[in-house]
N, C-alpha and C positions, 0 to 999 in steps of 0.2 A: 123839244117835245118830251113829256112824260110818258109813263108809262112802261109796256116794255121793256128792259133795255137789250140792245143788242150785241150780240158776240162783242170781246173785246181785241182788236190788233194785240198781237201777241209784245209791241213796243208799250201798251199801255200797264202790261203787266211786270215788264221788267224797269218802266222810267216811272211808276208811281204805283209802287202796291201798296201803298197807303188805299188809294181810290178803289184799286182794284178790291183789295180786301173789305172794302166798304160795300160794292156791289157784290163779293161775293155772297156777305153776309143777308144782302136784301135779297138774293136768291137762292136763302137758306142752306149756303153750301159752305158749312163751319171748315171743314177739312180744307179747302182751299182756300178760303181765308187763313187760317190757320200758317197754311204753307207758304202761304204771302206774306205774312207778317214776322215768318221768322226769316227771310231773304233782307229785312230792313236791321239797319245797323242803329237801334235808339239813340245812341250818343252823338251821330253825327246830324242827329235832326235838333232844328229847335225847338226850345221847350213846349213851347203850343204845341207841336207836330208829336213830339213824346208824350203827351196828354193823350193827343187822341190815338195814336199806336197802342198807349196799353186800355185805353178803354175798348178798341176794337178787338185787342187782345183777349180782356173778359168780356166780352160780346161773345167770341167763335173757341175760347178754351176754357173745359170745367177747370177748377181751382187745379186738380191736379197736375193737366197740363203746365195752366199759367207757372206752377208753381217751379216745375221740372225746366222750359222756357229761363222763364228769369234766374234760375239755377245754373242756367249752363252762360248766360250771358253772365253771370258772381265771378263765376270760376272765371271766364277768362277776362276777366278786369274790364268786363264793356257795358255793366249796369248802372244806367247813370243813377245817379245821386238819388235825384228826387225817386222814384223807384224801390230805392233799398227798404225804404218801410212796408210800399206793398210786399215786398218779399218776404219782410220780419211776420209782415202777418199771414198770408202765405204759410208761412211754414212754422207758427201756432198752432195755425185752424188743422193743419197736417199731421200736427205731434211731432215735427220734426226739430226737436230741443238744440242738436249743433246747429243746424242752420239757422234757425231763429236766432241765437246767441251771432253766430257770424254777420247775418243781414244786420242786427238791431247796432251792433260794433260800428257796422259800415254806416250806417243814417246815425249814427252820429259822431261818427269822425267827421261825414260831409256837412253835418250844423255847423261843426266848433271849425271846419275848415275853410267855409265858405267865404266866398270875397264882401 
């Protein structure tokens, strides 16, 4: 059934906040989407799944967030690949010249590296 949706089992938020972050979004509650999406580890999903994680990402975080987010996933070596460019642009649109220089390094090491 549509409409509605109702409360979620607290198992639906820890086995898929991909989903849950989707509904939080549809009940306007960016801050816990937010905090759902940053409990997912992007590299261990597949690529489709990493698609829609950072879309839901810029759904529920202004740039700055996204930007700080994908920052902290740089740092500890867990940004996948495909990503590194939003993040180059990301941190353009920011003024942020070392990061930009680092992300844009990173997309394309992952071109020249890729299988």
């Amino acid at each position: 059934p549509h409409g509605h949706l109702p409360s979620l089992p607290p198992s639906v938020l820890t086995h898929n906040p991909l989903l849950a972050a989707r509904l939080a979004l549809y009940s306007h509650d960016t801050a816990l989407a937010r905090r759902l999406l940053e409990t997912v580890a992007p590299m261990a999903l597949p690529a489709a799944r990493r698609r829609q994680w950072f879309a839901l990402l810029a759904a529920a975080a202004p740039p700055g967030e996204r930007f700080a987010i994908l920052g902290r996933l740089h740092e500890n070596g867990a940004l996948p690949a495909e990503l590194a460019g939003e993040y180059a642009s990301l941190a353009l649109q920011l003024g942020d010249e070392q990061a930009y220089r680092t992300a844009l390094a990173s997309a394309r090491a992952a071109t020249r590296g890729g299988p």
